[in-house]
PLY file of the C-alpha trace (Angstrom):
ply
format ascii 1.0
element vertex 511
property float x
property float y
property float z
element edge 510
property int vertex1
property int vertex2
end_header
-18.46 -47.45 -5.42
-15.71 -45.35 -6.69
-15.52 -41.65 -8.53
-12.63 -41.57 -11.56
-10.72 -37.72 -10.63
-9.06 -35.35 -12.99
-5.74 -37.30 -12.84
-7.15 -40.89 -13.96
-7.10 -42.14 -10.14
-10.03 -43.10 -8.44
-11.04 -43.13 -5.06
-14.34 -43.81 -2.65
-17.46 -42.35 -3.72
-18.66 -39.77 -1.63
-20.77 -40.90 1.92
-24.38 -39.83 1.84
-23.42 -37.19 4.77
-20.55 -35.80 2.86
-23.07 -32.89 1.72
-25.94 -31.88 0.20
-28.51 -34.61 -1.43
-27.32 -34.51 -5.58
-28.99 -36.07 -8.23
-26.76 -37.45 -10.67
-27.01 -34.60 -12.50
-25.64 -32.09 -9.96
-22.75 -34.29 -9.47
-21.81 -34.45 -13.12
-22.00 -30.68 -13.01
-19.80 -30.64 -10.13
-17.31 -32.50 -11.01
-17.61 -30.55 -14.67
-17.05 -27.24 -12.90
-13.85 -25.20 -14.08
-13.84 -23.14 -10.97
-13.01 -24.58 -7.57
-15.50 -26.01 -5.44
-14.89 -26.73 -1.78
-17.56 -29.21 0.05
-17.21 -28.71 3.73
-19.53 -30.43 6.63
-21.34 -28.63 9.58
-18.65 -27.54 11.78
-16.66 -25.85 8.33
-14.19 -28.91 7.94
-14.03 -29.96 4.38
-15.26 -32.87 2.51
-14.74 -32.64 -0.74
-13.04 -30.63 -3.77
-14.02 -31.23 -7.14
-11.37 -31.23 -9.83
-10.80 -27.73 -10.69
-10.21 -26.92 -6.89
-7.38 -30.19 -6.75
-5.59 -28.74 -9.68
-5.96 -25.04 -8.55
-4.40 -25.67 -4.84
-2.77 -28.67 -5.98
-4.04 -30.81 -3.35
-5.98 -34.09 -3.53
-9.38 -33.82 -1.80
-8.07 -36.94 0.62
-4.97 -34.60 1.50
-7.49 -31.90 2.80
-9.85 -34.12 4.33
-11.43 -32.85 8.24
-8.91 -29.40 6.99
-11.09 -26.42 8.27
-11.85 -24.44 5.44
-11.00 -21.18 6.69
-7.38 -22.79 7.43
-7.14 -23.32 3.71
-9.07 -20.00 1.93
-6.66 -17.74 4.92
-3.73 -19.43 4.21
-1.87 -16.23 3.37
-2.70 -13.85 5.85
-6.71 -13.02 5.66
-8.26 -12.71 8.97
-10.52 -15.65 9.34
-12.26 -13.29 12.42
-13.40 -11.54 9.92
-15.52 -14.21 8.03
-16.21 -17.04 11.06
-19.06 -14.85 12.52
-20.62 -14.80 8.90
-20.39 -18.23 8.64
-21.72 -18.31 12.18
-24.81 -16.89 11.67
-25.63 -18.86 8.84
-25.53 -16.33 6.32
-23.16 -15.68 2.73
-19.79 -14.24 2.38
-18.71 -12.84 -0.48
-15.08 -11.15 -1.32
-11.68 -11.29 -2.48
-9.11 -13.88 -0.87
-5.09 -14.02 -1.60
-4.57 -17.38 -1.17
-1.23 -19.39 -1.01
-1.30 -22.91 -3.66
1.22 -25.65 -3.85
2.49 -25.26 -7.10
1.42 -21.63 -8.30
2.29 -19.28 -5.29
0.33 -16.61 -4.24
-3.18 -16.20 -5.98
-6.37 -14.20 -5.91
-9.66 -15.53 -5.40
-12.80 -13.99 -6.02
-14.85 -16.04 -3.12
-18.31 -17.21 -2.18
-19.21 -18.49 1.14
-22.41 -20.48 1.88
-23.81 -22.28 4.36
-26.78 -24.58 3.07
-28.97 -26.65 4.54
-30.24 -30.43 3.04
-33.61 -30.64 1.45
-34.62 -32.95 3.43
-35.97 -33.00 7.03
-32.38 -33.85 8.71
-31.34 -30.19 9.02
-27.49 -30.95 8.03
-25.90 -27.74 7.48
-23.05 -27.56 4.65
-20.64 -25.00 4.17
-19.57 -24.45 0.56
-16.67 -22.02 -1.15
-17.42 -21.49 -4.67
-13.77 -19.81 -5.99
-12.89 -17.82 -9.26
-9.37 -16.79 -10.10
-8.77 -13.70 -10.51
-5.09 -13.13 -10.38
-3.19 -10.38 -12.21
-6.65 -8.46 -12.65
-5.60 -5.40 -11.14
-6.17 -1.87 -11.36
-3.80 -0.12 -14.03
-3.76 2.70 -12.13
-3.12 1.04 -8.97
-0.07 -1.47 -10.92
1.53 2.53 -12.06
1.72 3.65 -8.66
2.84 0.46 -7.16
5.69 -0.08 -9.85
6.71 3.99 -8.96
6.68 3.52 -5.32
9.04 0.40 -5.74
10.99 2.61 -7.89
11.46 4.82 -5.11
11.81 2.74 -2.66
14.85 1.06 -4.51
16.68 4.70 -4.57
15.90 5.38 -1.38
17.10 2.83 0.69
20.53 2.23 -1.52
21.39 5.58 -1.87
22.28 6.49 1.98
24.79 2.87 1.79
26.81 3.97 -1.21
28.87 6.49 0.84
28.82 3.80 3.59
30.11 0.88 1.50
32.48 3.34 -0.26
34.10 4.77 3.17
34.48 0.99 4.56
36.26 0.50 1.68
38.63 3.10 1.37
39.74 2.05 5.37
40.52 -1.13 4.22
42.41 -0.19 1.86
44.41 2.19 3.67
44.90 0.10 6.70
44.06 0.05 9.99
46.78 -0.53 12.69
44.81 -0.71 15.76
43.82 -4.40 15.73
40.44 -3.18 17.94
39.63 -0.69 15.03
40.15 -3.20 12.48
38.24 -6.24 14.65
35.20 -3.24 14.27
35.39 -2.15 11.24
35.15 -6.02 10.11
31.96 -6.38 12.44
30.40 -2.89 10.05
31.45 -4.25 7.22
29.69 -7.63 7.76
26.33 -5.84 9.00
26.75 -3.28 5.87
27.01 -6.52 3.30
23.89 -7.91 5.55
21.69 -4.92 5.36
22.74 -4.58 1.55
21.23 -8.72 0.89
17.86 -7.46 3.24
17.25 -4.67 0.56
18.31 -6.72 -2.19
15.40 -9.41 -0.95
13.09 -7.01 -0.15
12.92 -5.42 -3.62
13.63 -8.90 -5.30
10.39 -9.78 -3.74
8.77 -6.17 -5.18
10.38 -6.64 -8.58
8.57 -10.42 -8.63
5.11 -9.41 -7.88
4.86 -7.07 -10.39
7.02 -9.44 -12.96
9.87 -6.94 -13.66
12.42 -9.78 -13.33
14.11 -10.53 -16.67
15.49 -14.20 -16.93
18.80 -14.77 -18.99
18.38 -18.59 -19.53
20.81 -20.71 -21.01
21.74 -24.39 -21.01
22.97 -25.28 -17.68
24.70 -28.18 -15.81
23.17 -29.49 -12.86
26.59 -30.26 -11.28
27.39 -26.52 -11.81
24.06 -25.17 -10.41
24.39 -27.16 -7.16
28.15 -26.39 -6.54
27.67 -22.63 -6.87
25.03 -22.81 -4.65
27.19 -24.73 -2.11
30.12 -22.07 -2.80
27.49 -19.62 -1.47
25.69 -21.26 1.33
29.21 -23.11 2.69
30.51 -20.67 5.05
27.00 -20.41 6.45
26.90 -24.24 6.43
30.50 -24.11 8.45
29.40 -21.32 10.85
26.44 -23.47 12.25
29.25 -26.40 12.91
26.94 -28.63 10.37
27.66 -31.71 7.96
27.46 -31.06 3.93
26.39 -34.61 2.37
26.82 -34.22 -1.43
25.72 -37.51 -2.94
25.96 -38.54 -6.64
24.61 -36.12 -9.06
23.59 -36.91 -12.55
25.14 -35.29 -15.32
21.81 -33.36 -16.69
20.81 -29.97 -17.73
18.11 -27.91 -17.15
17.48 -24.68 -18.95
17.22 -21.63 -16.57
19.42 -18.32 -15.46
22.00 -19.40 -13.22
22.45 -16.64 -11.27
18.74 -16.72 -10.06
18.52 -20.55 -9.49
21.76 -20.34 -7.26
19.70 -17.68 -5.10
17.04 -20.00 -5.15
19.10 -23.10 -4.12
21.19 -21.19 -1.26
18.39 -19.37 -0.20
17.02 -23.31 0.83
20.56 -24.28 2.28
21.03 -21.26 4.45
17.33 -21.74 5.85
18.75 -25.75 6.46
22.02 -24.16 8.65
19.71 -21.57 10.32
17.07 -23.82 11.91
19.13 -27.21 12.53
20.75 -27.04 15.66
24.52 -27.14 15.96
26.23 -30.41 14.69
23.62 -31.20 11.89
23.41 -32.77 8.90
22.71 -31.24 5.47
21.88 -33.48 2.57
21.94 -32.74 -1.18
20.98 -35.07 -3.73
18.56 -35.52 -7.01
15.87 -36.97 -7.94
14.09 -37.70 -11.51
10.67 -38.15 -12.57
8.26 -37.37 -15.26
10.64 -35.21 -17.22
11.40 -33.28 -14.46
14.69 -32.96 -12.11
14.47 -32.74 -8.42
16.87 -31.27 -6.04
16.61 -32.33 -2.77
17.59 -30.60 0.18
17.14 -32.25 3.79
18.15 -31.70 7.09
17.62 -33.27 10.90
16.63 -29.79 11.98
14.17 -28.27 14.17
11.06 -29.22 11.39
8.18 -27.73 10.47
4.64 -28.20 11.85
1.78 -29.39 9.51
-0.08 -26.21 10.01
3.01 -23.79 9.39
3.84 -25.76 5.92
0.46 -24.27 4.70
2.08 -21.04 5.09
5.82 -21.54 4.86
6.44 -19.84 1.57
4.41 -16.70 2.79
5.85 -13.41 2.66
7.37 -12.49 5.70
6.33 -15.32 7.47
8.69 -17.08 10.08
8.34 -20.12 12.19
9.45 -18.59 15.48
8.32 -14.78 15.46
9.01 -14.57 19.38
11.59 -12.60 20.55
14.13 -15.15 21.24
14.31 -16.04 17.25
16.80 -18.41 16.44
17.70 -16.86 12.95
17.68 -12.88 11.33
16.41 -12.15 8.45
12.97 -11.06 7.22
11.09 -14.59 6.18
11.47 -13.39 2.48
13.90 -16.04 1.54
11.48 -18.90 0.30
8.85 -17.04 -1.13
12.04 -15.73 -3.39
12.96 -19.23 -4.09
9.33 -20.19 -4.94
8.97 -17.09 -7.48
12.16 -18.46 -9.02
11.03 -21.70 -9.97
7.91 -20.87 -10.98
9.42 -18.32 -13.45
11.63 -21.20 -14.54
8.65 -23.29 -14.94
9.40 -25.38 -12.04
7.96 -25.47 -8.09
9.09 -26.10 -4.82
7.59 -28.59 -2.42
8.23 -28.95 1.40
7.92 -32.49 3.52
8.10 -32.36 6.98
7.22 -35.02 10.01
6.69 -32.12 12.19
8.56 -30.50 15.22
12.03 -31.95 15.53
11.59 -34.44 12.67
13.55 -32.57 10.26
12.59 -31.31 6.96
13.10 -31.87 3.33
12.82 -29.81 0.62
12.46 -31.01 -3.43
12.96 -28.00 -6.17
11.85 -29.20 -9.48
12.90 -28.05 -12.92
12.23 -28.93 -16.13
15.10 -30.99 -17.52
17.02 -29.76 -20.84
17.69 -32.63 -23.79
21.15 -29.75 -25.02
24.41 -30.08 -23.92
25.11 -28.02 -21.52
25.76 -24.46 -23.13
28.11 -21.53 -22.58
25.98 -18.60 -23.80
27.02 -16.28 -21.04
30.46 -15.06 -21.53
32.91 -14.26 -18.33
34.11 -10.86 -18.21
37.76 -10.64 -16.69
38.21 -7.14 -14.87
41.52 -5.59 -15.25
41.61 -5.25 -11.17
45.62 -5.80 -11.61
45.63 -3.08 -14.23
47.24 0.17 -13.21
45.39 2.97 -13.96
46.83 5.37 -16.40
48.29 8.64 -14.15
46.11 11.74 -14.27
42.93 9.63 -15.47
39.99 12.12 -15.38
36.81 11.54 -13.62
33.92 13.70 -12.43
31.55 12.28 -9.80
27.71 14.05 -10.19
25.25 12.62 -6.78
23.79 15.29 -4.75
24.61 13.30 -1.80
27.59 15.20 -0.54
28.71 12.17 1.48
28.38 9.74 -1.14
30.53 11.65 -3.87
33.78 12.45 -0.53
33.56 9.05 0.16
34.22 7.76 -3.59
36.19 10.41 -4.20
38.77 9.63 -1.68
38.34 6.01 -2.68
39.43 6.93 -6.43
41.90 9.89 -5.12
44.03 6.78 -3.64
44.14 4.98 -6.58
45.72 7.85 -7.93
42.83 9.24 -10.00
42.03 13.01 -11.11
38.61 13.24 -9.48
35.95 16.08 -9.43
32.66 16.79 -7.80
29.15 18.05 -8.50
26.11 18.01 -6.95
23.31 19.67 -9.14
23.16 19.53 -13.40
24.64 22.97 -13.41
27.91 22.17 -11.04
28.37 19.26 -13.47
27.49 21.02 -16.75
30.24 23.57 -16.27
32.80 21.12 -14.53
32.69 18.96 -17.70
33.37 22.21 -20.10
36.82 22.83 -17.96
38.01 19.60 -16.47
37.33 17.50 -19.49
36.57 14.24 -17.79
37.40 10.91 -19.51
34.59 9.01 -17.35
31.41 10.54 -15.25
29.68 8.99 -13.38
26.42 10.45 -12.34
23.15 9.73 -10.29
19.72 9.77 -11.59
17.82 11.60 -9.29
19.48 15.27 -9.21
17.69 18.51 -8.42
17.35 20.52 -11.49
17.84 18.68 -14.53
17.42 14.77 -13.65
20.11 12.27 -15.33
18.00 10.87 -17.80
18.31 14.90 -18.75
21.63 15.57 -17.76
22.84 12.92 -20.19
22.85 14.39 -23.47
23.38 17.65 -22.39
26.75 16.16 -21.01
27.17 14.89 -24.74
26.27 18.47 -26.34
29.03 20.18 -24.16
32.18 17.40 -24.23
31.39 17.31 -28.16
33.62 15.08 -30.15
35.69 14.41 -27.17
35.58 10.95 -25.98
33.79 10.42 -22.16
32.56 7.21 -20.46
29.06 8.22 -19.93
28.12 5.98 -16.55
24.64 5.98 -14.60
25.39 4.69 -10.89
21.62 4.92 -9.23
19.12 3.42 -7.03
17.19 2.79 -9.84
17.65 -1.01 -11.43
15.28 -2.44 -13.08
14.79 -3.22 -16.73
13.20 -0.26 -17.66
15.32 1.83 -16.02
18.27 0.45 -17.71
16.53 0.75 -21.18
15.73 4.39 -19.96
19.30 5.71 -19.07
20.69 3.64 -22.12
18.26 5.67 -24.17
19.12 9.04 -22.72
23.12 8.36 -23.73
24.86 7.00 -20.69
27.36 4.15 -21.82
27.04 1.60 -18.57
24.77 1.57 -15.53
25.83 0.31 -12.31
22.93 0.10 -9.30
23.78 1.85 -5.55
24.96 0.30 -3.34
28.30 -0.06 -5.60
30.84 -2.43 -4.21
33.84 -0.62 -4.49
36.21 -3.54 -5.36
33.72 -4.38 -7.98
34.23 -0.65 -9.10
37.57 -0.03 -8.91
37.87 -2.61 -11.12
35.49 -1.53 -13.42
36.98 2.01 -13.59
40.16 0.58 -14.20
39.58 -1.44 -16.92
37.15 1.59 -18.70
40.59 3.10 -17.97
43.01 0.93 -19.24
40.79 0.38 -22.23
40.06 4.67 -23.07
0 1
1 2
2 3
3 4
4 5
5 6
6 7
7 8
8 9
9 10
10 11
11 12
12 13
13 14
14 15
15 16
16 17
17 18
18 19
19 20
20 21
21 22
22 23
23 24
24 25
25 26
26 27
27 28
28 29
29 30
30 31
31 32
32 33
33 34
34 35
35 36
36 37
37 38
38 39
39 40
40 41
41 42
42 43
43 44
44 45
45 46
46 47
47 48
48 49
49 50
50 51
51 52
52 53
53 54
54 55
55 56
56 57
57 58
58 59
59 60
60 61
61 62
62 63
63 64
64 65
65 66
66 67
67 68
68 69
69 70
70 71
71 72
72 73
73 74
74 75
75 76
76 77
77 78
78 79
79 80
80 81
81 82
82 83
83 84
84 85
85 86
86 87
87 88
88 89
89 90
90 91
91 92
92 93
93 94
94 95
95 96
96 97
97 98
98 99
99 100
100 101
101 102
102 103
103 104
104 105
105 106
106 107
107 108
108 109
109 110
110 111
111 112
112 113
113 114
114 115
115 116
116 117
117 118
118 119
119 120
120 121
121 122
122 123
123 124
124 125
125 126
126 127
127 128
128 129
129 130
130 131
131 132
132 133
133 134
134 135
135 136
136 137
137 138
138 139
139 140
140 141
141 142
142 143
143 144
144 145
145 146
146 147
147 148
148 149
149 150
150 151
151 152
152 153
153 154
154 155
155 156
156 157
157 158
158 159
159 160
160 161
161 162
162 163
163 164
164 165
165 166
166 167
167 168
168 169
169 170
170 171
171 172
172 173
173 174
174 175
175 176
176 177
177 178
178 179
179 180
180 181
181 182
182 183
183 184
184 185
185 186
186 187
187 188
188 189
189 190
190 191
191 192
192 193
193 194
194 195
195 196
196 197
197 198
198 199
199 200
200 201
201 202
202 203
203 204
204 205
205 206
206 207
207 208
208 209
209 210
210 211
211 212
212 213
213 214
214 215
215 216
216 217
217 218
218 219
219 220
220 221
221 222
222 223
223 224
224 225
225 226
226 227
227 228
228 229
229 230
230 231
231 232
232 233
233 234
234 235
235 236
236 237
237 238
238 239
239 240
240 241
241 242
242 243
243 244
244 245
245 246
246 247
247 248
248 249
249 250
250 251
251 252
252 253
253 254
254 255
255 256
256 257
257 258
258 259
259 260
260 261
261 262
262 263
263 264
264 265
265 266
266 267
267 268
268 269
269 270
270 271
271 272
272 273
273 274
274 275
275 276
276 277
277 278
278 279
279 280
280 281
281 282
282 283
283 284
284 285
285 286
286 287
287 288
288 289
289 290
290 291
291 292
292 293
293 294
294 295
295 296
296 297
297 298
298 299
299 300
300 301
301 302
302 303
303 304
304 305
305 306
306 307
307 308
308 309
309 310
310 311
311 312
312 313
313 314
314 315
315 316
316 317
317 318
318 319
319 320
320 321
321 322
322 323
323 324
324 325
325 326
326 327
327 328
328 329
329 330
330 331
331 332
332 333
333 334
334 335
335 336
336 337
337 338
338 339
339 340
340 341
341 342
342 343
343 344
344 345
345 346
346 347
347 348
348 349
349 350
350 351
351 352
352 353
353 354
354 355
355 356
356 357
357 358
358 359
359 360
360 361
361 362
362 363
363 364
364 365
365 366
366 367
367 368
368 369
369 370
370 371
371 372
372 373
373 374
374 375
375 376
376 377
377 378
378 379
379 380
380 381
381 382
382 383
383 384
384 385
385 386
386 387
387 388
388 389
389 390
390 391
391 392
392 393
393 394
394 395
395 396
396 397
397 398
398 399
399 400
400 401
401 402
402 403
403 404
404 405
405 406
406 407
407 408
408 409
409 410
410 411
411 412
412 413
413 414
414 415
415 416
416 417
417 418
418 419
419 420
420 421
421 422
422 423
423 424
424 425
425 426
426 427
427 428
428 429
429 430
430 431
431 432
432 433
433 434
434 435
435 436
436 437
437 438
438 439
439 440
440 441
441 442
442 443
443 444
444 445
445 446
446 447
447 448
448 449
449 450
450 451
451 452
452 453
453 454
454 455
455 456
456 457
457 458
458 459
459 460
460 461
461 462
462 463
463 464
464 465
465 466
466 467
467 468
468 469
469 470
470 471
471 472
472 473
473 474
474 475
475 476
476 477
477 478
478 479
479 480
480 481
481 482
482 483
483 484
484 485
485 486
486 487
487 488
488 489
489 490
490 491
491 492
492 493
493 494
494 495
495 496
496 497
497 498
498 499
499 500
500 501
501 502
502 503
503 504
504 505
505 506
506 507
507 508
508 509
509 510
């Protein structure tokens, strides 16, 4: 006898010790349910999901069959010692459970554990989940004080590598003889850039969970996605000693912001070079199907156990968290890349045989009927452009070692550059130096720079000034915010100081 499931398939009809005795009824309701049901036998393993539970994890119940249900509810970090003695004893859990789904990420679930036993004389326990979602259902207050603490955090941790990024670069561009001093001053460079892409991830992730990231989608190419996510992942590819296979791909679009889907795509690549062992091979190719495009990215790498691709696009979670770890970073990487393409409407999907069987992974987007587009314009920076002599510029950040190091970094470019650090220092520089560009931090004692801002404007008058926030603080509202307050541009610490010189010299060229 078969059951038809929510996707038009059918498959064998439940065995009379697959649960609790049902009248015909019961399983109509069942299957009827919209909130996920799990069906699991005496020792917790499960039997059965009814629809709304398939489409929810996106698993088929065949997929999860002899699973232990604790394996799947925990899957994202719950502590399953917490709820086994319940379960134990016979008695009901109830609670709240973050769970980790195949298509949808990381989701709340507002559980109920039960163990029942049949009508009937046979004394066969079941174990049953009843789930409702309740994702996104959180306390205002609670959202406010996360969204400030990220905030925070963002300023905090970028402002102490602006002078640091700034100092490397002014070295490098006065020269270092000593080949040793040079050979180390690469090495702090590198580690700088590195620690830079850990906060970067690490507030990506932040700026994700409470959906402050702002897409700018246009039409794209497919051939262009994939090769600037090559460019990026390549020397990392190289490094490792591996083999890049680029096979056909189509000529399709896909609409989506191609600055986050290259993340997304290298973010998969440089996970392929970090856990296949020297002398690998790296394949990229697509895939089509039911509207949809498929990248797929596979390796002969170290692979990935069945129990640790439940987890695998947990945050912070790493296969090998021993001490002799055979990659850096902080396991944030993929649950980025998931985020991504589910903003873009697409998923990400991993296949593995197990340990040393290699993995494959397939990121799926929605493909685009348009041409592809060229909405976003390129910007060419004036970086050959020499900066007109005597150019005025006052630097306001009450980190004293932030505003030398730039300073000295402008000074040899042959700008006129002052300092401040308070509102009043920089209130009463700008009445007597006249600055034709300042650039100023947000977070000042005194008068802040949202603050600072138009009083700036009141005191330079009808005088022209390049009003410029360069802060800790990026995300969309704080752009809107400092926009709002007067400032002309706003760059976010740490500021890579080719990428500014080249910006001031092109505000400069341009005044």
């Amino acid at each position: 006898m078969l059951r038809q499931t929510h996707a038009g398939q059918t498959k064998p009809a439940r065995p009379a010790h697959a649960g609790p005795s049902r009248t015909a009824a019961a399983l109509r309701l069942f299957e009827a349910l919209p909130d996920p049901v799990i069906v699991a036998d005496a020792s917790s393993r499960i039997v059965d999901l009814n629809p709304a539970a398939e489409r929810f994890f996106g698993y088929r119940s065949s997929e999860l069959t002899a699973t232990p249900i604790l394996a799947l509810l925990c899957n994202a970090g719950t502590n399953q010692a917490d709820i086994e003695p319940v379960l134990e004893r016979d008695d009901k859990w109830e609670g709240e459970l973050q769970v980790r789904t195949r298509h949808q990420g990381l989701r709340t679930l507002n559980t109920t554990l039960l163990r029942l036993s049949d009508q009937d004389d046979s004394g066969r326990l079941t174990t049953l989940a009843i789930c409702h979602d309740t994702t996104g259902r959180q306390d205002p207050q609670n959202t406010r004080r996360d969204n400030e603490f990220v905030a925070m955090l963002s300023h905090e941790l970028r402002n102490p590598l602006a002078p640091i990024t700034s100092s490397l670069a002014l070295m490098r561009h006065i020269g270092i003889s000593d080949p040793r001093l040079a050979s180390s001053h690469a090495i702090v460079e590198r580690q700088v850039g590195h620690l830079c892409q850990l906060v970067d991830d690490l507030l990506d992730v932040a700026r994700y969970q409470h959906g402050k990231i702002v897409l700018s989608t246009t039409t794209l190419a497919l051939q262009t996605l994939i090769a600037g996510a090559i460019d990026l992942s390549l020397p990392a590819i190289r490094a490792a000693g591996h083999q890049l296979e680029l096979r056909a791909i189509p000529a399709l679009t896909v609409q989506g912001d191609l600055t986050r889907l290259v993340q997304a795509l290298s973010n998969v690549l440089n996970n392929a070079a970090k856990f296949t062992p020297a002398g690998g091979t790296i394949t990229v190719d697509c895939i089509r199907a039911d509207g949809c495009i498929g990248i797929r990215i596979s390796d002969d790498g170290q692979g990935i156990s069945a129990a640790f691709q439940l987890r695998l696009f947990d945050l912070f979670t790493q296969a090998d968290d021993t001490l002799s770890r055979t990659g850096s970073g902080l396991g944030v990487g993929l649950t980025i890349t998931q985020q991504i393409m589910a903003l873009h409407g697409g998923d990400i999907t991993v296949h593995s045989g197990g340990i040393g069987a290699g993995s494959c992974f397939i990121l799926r987007l929605p493909c685009a009927d348009a041409p592809p587009g060229s909405t976003t314009k390129e910007t060419t920076m004036a970086s050959s452009t020499a900066p007109p002599q005597g150019f005025r510029i006052l630097l306001i950040d009450d980190n004293e070692d932030a505003n030398e190091s730039m300073a000295a970094l402008l000074e040899l470019m042959e700008y006129d550059v002052r300092t401040a650090s308070d509102s009043a220092g920089a209130l009463a520089l700008a009445a007597q130096f006249e600055p034709q560009l300042i650039l100023s931090d947000i977070g000042l004692p005194g008068m802040n720079g949202y603050q600072l801002a138009p009083a700036l404007r009141e005191i330079t008058g009808q005088r022209k000034v390049i009003l410029v926030a360069a802060t800790g603080y990026g995300n969309a509202n704080d752009k809107q915010r400092s926009q709002m307050a007067g400032f002309d541009h706003h760059l976010v610490k740490p500021l890579d100081a080719d990428m500014l010189l080249e910006f001031v010299a092109t505000q400069a060229a341009a005044y």
